[in-house]
C-alpha positions as a Python dict, from the first residue, in 0.01 Angstrom:
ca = {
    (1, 'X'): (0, 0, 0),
    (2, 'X'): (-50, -331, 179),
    (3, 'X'): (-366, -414, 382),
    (4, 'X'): (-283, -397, 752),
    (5, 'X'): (-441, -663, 961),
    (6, 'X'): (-455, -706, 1347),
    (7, 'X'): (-469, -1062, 1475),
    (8, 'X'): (-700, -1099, 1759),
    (9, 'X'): (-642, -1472, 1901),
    (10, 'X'): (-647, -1655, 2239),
    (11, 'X'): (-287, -1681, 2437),
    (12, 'X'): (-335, -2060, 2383),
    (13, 'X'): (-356, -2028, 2015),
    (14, 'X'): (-16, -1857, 1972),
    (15, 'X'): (151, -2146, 1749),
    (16, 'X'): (-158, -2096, 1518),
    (17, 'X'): (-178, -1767, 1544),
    (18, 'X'): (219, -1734, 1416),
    (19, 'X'): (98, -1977, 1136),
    (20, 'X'): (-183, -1778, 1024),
    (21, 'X'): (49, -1415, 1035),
    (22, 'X'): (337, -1593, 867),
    (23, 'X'): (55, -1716, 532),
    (24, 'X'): (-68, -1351, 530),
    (25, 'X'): (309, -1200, 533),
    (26, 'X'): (377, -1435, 303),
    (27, 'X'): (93, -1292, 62),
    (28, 'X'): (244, -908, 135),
    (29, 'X'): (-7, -827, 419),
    (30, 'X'): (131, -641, 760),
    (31, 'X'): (15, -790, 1068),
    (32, 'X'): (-43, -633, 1419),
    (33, 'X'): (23, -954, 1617),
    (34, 'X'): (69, -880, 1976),
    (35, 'X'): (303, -1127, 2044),
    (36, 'X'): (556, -975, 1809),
    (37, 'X'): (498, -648, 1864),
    (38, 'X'): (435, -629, 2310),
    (39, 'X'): (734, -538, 2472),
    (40, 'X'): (786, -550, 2866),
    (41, 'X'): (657, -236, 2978),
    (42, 'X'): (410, -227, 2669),
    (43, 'X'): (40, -139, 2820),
    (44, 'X'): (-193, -396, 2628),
    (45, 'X'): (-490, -146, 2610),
    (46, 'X'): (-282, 91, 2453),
    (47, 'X'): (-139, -120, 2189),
    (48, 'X'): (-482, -305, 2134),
    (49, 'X'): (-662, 46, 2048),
    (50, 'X'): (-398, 147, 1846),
    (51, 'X'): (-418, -179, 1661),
    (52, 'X'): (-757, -202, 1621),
    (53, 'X'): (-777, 192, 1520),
    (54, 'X'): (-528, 165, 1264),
    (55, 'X'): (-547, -168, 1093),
    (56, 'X'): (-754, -198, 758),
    (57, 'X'): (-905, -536, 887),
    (58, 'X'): (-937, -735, 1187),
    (59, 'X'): (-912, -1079, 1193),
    (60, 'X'): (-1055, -1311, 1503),
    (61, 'X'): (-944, -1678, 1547),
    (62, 'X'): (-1212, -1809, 1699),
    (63, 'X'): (-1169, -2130, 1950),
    (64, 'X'): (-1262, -2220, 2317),
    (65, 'X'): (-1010, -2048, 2450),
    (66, 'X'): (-1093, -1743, 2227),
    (67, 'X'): (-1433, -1803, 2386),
    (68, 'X'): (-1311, -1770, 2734),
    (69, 'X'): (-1066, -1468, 2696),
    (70, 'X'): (-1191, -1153, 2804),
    (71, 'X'): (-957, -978, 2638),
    (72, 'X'): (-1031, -1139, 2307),
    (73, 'X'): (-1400, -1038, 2380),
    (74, 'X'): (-1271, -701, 2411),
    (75, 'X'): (-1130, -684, 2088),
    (76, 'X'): (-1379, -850, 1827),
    (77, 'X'): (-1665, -651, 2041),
    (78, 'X'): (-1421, -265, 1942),
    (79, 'X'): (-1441, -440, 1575),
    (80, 'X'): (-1754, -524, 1579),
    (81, 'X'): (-1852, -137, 1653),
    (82, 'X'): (-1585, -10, 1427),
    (83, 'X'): (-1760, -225, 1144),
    (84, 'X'): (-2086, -63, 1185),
    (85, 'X'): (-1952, 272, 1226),
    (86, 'X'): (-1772, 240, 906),
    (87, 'X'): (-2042, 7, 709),
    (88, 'X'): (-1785, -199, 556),
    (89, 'X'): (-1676, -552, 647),
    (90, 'X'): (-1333, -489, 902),
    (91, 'X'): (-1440, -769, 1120),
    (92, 'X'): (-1339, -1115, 992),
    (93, 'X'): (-1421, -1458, 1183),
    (94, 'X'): (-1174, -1765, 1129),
    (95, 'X'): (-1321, -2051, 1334),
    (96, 'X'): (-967, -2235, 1442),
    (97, 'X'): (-1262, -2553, 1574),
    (98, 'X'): (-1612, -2603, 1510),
    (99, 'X'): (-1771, -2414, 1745),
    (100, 'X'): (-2048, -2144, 1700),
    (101, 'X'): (-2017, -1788, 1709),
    (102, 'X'): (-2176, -1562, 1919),
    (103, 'X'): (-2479, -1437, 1784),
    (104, 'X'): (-2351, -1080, 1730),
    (105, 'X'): (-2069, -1240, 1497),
    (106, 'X'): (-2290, -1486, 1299),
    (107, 'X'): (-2355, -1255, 992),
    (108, 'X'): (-1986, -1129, 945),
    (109, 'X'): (-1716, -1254, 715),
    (110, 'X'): (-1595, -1565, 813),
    (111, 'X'): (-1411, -1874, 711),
    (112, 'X'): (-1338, -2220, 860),
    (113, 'X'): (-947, -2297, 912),
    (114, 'X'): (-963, -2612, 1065),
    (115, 'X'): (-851, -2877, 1016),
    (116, 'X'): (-633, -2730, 783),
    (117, 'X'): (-548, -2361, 771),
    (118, 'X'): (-618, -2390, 348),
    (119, 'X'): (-810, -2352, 167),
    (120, 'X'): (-991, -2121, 410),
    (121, 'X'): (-672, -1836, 470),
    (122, 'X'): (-680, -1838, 110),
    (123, 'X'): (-1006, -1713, 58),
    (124, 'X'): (-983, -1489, 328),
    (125, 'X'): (-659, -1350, 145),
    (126, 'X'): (-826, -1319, -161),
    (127, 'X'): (-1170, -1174, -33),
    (128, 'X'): (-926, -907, 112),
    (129, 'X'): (-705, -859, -205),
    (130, 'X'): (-1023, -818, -432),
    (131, 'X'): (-1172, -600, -223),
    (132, 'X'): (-848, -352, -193),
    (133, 'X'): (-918, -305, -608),
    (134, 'X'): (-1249, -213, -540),
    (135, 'X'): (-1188, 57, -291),
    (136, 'X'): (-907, 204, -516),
    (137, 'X'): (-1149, 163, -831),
    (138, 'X'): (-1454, 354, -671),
    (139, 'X'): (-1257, 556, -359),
    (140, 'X'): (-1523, 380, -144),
    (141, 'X'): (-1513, 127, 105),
    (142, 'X'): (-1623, -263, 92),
    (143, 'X'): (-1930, -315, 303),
    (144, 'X'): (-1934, -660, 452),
    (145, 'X'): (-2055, -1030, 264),
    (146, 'X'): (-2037, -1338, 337),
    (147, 'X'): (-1721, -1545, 293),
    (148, 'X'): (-1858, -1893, 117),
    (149, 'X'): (-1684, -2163, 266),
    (150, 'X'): (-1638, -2362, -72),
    (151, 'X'): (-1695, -2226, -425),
    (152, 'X'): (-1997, -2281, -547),
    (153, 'X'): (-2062, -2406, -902),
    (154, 'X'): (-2158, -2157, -1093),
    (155, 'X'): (-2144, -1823, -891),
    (156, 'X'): (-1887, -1513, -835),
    (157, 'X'): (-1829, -1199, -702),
    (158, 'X'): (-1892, -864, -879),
    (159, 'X'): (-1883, -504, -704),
    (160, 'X'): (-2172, -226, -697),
    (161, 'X'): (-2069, 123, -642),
    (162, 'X'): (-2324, 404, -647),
    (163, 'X'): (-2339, 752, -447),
    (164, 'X'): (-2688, 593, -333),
    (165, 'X'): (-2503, 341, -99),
    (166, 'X'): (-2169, 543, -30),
    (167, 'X'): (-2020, 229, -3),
    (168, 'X'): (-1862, -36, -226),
    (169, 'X'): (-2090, -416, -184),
    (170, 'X'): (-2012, -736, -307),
    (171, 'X'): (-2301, -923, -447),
    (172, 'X'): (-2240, -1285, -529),
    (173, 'X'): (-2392, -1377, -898),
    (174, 'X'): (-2461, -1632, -1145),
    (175, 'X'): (-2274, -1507, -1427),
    (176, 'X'): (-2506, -1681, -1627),
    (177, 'X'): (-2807, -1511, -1535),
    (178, 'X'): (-2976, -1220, -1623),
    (179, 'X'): (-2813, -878, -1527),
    (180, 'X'): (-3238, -771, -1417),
    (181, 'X'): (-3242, -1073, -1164),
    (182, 'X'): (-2960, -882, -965),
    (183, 'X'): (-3078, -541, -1041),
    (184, 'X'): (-3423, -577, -930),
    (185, 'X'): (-3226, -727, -589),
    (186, 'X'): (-3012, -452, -539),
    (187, 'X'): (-3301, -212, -550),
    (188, 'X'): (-3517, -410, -310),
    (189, 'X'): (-3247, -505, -62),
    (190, 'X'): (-3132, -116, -37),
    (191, 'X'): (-3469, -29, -12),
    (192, 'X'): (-3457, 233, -298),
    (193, 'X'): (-3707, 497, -383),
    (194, 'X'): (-3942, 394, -700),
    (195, 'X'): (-4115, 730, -654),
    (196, 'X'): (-4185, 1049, -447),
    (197, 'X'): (-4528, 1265, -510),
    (198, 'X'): (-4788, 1461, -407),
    (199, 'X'): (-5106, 1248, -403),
    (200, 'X'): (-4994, 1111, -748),
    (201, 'X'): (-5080, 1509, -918),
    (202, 'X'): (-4721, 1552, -883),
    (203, 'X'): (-4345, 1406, -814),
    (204, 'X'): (-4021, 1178, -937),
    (205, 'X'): (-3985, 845, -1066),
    (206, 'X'): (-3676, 700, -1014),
    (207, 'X'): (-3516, 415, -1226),
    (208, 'X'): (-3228, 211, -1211),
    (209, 'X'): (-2961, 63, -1407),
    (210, 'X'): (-2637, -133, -1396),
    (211, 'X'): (-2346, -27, -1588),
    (212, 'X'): (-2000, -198, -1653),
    (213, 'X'): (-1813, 168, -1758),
    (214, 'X'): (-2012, 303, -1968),
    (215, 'X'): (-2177, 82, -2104),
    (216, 'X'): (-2574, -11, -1948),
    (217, 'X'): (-2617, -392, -1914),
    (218, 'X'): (-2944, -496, -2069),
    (219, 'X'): (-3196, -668, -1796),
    (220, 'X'): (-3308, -989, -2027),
    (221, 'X'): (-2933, -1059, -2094),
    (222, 'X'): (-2649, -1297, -1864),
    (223, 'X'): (-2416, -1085, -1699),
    (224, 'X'): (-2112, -1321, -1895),
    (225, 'X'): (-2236, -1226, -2244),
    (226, 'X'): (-2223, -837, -2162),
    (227, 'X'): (-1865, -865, -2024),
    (228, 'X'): (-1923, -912, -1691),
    (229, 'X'): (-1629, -1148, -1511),
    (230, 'X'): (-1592, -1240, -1125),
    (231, 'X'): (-1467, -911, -958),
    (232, 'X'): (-1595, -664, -1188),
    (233, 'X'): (-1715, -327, -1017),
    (234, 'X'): (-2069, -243, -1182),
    (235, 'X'): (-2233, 137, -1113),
    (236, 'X'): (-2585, 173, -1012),
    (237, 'X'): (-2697, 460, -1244),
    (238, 'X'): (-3023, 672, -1137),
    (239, 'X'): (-3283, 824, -1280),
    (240, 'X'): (-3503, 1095, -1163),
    (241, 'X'): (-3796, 1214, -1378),
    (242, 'X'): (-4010, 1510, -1281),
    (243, 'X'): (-4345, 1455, -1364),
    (244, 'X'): (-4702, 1680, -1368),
    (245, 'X'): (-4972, 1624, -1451),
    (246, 'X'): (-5042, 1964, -1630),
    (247, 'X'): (-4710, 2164, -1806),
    (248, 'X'): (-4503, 2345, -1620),
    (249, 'X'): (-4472, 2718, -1622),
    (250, 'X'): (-4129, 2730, -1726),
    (251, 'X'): (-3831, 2464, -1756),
    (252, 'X'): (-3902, 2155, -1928),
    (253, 'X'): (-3950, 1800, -1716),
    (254, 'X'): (-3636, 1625, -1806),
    (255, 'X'): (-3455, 1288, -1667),
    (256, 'X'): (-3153, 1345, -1459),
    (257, 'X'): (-2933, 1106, -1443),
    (258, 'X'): (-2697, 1048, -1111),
    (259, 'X'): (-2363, 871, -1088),
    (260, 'X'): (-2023, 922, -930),
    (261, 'X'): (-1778, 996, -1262),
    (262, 'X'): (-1403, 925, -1333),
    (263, 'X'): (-1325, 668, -1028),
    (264, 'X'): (-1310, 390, -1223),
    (265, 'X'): (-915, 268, -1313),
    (266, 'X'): (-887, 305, -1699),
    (267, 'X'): (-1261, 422, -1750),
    (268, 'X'): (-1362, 739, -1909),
    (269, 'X'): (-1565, 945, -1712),
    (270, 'X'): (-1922, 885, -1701),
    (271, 'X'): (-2172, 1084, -1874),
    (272, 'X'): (-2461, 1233, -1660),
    (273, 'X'): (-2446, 1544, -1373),
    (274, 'X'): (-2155, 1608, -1137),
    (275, 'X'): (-2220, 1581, -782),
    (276, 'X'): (-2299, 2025, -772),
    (277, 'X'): (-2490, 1957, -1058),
    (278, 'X'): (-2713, 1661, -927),
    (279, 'X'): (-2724, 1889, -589),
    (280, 'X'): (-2839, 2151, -738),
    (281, 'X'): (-3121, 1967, -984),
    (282, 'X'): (-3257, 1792, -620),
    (283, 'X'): (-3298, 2147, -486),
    (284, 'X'): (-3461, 2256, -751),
    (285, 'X'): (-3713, 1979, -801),
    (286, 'X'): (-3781, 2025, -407),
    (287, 'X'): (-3852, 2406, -461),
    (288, 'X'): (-4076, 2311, -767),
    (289, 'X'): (-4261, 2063, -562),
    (290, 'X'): (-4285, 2242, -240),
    (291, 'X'): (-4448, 2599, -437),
    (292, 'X'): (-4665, 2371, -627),
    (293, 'X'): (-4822, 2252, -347),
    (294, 'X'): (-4830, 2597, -176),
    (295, 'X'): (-5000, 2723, -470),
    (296, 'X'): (-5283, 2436, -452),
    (297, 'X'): (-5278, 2438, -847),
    (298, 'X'): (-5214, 2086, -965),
    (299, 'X'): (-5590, 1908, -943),
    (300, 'X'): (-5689, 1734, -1225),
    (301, 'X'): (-5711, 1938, -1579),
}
């Protein structure tokens, strides 16, 4: 199905406003373009919520006059709240002029389209395209990035998919660089857990690791020699092991491993828990942990 944007613009930036939906029809993307669509009669607020609450994207052409237009402010601020509700990038900047955006906008996708309309739309088309395989790959949406404003020798765009974001993120890469470098960022950015104990006597270690399939990239390796290509969608795969520091009384202290199985387009589904499983084994491990402690019995041997 095509993406659905809604074109939020000033009144005196029709003609480029037409321009810009005519380059996105043209690539097989619906517009909501309220000059096409208001009819005499038509209440604006009405059609602008509607808009804005069914579109897959919004996209704001930014310009003085944009600037100046309550109504426009209107609009990009109901994106702007719809994109942190959701977590995922809906609100897009274009700047139609050089002129800064507010400070609320500054860290949202954007692209310049002055003083040509190319090669900027085109990005913007493609950042939108890519991210459409994503979301069908991994049934997740596309948090928001950063929309470089010329490519950059050397770098692309991968997805990483894991139940610990819930979302789908682009992370721009050297391909030529080891998969680690990324990892390592990923885990720090997110904020993941390394570990949860007691007072070290007892706990989980968790681990991570990227996968492309099925297949675990190796840290010390480039992403290019272990298949990786701009727009692949990598997993984050988890490990939690248990660990004591005298035997348990029954059950062993095994690694589990978490990650969401059978999304993928053409992959095979991925070995590990399913998501009752992996529920079930973090119940479990906080039922362990939580008697343990009751009991008082895990000092030192």
């Amino acid at each position: 199905m095509a993406k659905v944007i809604f074109l939020s613009h000033a009144g005196a930036d029709a003609a480029k406003a037409l321009a810009v939906a005519n380059c996105l029809q043209s690539a097989g993307i619906d517009v909501r373009f309220d000059r096409q669509e208001l009819r005499l009669g038509d209440v604006f607020l009405t059609f602008m919520e509607q808009a804005l609450s069914t579109s897959d994207y919004c996209l704001l052409l930014w310009s003085r006059q944009a600037a100046a237009t309550e109504w426009v402010r209107m609009e990009w601020e109901a994106a702007l709240y719809r994109s942190v509700q959701e977590k995922r990038g809906f609100l897009v900047a274009a700047l139609l002029e050089d002129l800064p955006l507010p400070a609320l906008l500054a860290p949202r996708l954007r692209a310049d389209l002055f003083p040509e309309l190319q090669p900027g739309l085109g990005r913007i088309i493609d950042t939108w395209l890519a991210d459409r395989v994503a979301e069908q790959q991994t049934q997740r949406p596309v948090a928001s990035a950063p929309l470089a404003q010329g490519a950059t020798p050397g770098t692309s765009t991968v997805y990483v998919t894991s139940e610990a974001f819930g979302i789908t993120t682009p992370l721009t890469v050297n391909l030529d660089a080891p998969a680690g470098i990324y990892l390592d960022q990923l885990v720090d950015t997110f904020r993941l857990p390394k570990v949860f104990d007691h007072d070290g006597r007892i706990g989980v270690r968790f681990s991570y690791r990227l996968k492309l399939g099925d297949v675990s990239l190796e840290r010390g390796l480039p992403l290019a020699t272990q298949q990786v290509v701009d727009r692949s969608v990598l997993w984050l795969e988890t490990v939690m092991t248990p660990y004591a520091q005298s035997d348990p009384m029954a059950g062993a202290l095994q690694p589990a491993v978490f990650r969401h199985s059978g999304l993928s387009a053409g992959l095979p589904p991925a070995s590990g828990l399913t998501i009752g499983e992996r529920n079930e084994a973090e119940s479990r491990a906080r039922r362990a942990l939580e008697q343990a402690v009751e009991r008082g019995g895990l000092g030192p041997p």
